[in-house]
C-alpha positions as CSV (number, residue, x, y, z in Angstrom):
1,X,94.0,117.2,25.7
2,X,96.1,114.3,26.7
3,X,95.9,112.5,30.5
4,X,98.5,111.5,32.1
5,X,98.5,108.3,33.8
6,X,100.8,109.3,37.1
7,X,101.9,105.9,38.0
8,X,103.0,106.8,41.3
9,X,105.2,109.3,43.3
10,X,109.3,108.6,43.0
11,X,110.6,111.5,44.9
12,X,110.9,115.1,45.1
13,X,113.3,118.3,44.2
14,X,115.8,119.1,47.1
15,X,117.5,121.9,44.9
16,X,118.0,123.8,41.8
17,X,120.3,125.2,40.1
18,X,119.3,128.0,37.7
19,X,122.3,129.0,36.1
20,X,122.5,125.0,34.4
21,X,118.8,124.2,34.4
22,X,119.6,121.4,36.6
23,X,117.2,119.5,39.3
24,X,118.7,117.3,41.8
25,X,116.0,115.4,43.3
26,X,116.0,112.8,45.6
27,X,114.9,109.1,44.7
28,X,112.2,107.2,46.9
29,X,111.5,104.5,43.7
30,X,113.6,103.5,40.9
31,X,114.1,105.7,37.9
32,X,115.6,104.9,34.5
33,X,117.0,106.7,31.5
34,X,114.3,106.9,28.7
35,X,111.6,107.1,31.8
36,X,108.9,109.7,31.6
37,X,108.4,111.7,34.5
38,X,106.1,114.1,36.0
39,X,107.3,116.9,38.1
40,X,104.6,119.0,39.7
41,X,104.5,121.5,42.6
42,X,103.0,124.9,43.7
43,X,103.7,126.7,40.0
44,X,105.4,123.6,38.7
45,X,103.8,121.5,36.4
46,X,105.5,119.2,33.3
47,X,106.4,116.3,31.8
48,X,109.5,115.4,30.5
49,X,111.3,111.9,29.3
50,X,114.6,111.1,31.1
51,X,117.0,111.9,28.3
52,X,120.2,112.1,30.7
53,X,121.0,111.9,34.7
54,X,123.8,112.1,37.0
55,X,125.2,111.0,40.0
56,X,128.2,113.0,41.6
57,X,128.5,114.4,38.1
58,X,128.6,110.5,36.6
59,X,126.3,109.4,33.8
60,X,123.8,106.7,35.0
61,X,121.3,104.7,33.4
62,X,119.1,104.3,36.2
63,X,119.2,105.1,40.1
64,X,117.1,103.9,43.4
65,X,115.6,104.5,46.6
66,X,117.8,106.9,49.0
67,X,120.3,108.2,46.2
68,X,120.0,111.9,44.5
69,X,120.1,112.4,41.1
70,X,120.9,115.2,38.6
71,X,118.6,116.1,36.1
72,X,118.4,118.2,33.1
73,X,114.9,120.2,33.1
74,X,113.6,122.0,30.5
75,X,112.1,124.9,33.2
76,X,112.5,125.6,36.7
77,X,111.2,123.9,39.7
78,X,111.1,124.4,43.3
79,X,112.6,122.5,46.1
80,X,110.0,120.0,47.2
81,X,108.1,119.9,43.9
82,X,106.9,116.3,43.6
83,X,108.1,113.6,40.8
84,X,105.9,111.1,39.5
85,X,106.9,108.3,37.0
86,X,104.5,108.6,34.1
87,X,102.7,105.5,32.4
């Protein structure tokens, strides 16, 4: 079994939208396309790499502190499921 180095907490899910699969979570760190992140809550709990994410339905490379992203996930979370940043 693999262990995940959780590097440290970058923000959390404010919505979801089921009928797209898509997370928006809101930044407190820096996040970058290619990243591997961690997103974990009450019956959430996977890892995923940054393939794709969006800002006001724009592509972005990377995003900061204080904006919201949109993000492809591969299952469904909850709002205020945690994201970590994966080493």
């Amino acid at each position: 079994m693999e262990v995940l180095s959780l590097v440290e907490k970058i923000g959390k899910v404010t919505h979801f939208f089921a009928n797209i699969n898509v997370a928006v979570i809101e930044l407190e760190d820096e996040i970058n396309q290619g990243d591997e992140i961690h997103i974990k809550g009450h019956t959430t709990d996977f890892t995923m790499k940054v393939d794709s994410m969006q800002i006001d339905h724009e592509n972005v490379e990377k995003a900061g502190d204080g904006q919201s992203i949109g993000l492809k996930v591969p299952s469904p979370v909850r709002q205020n499921d945690e994201v970590f940043l994966v080493e």
